[in-house]
N, C-alpha and C positions, 0 to 999 in steps of 0.2 A: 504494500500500500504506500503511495503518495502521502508526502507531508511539507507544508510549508510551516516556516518559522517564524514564532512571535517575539519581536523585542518589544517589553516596558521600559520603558526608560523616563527619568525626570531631570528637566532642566531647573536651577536654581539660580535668578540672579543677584547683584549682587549686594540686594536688598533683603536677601533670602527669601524672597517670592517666588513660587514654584508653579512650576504647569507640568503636565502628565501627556507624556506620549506614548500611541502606540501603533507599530509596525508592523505588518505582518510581512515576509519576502519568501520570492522565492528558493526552494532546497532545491538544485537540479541533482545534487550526486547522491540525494536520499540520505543523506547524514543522520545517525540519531541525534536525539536531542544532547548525549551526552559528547559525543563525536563534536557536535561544531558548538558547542559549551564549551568546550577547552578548547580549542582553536581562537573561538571569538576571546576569552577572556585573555589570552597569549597579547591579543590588542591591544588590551585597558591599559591606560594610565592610569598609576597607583592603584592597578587593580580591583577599580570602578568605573573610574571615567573613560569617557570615548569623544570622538570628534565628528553627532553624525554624518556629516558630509560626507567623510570618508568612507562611509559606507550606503552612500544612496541616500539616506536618510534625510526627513527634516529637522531642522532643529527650532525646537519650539520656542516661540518669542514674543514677549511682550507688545504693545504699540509704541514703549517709548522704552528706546535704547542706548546706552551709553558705552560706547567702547572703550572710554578709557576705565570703565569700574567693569563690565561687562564681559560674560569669556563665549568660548564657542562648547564647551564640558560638558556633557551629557550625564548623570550616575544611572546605569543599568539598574535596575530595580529585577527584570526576571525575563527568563528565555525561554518557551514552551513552543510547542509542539502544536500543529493544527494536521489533523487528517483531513485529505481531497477524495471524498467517493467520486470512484468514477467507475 
């Protein structure tokens, strides 16, 4: 069976105000969830953080942005698993 993967993930800026994201992408090689769990976490910075761009991703944001207090940092919150019946 088919499975795409789901990233949660939360941006905090640097207000500490937070917003909730979540991605679903495609698995072409069928990875388990554990399989590209450890692959993707090999990514994190400091072992949380991510840069979603770099991985397709958006990254969730405010209407009013400040880049010099402001970052691009995502914290992964959780990486599951969705089954495609087909």
């Amino acid at each position: 069976m088919k499975h795409r993967i789901i990233i949660e993930y939360l941006y905090r800026d640097a207000a500490n105000y937070k917003l909730y994201e979540q991605a679903e992408i495609d698995n072409p090689n069928n990875l388990s969830l554990q399989e590209f769990e450890k692959w993707f976490r090999t990514q994190l910075i400091d072992d949380l953080y991510f840069v979603p761009h770099d991985f397709g991703l958006i990254k969730p944001q405010f209407s009013v942005y400040n880049p010099k207090l402001d970052h691009e940092w995502c914290e992964l919150i959780e990486l599951r698993l969705k089954k495609i019946a087909r």
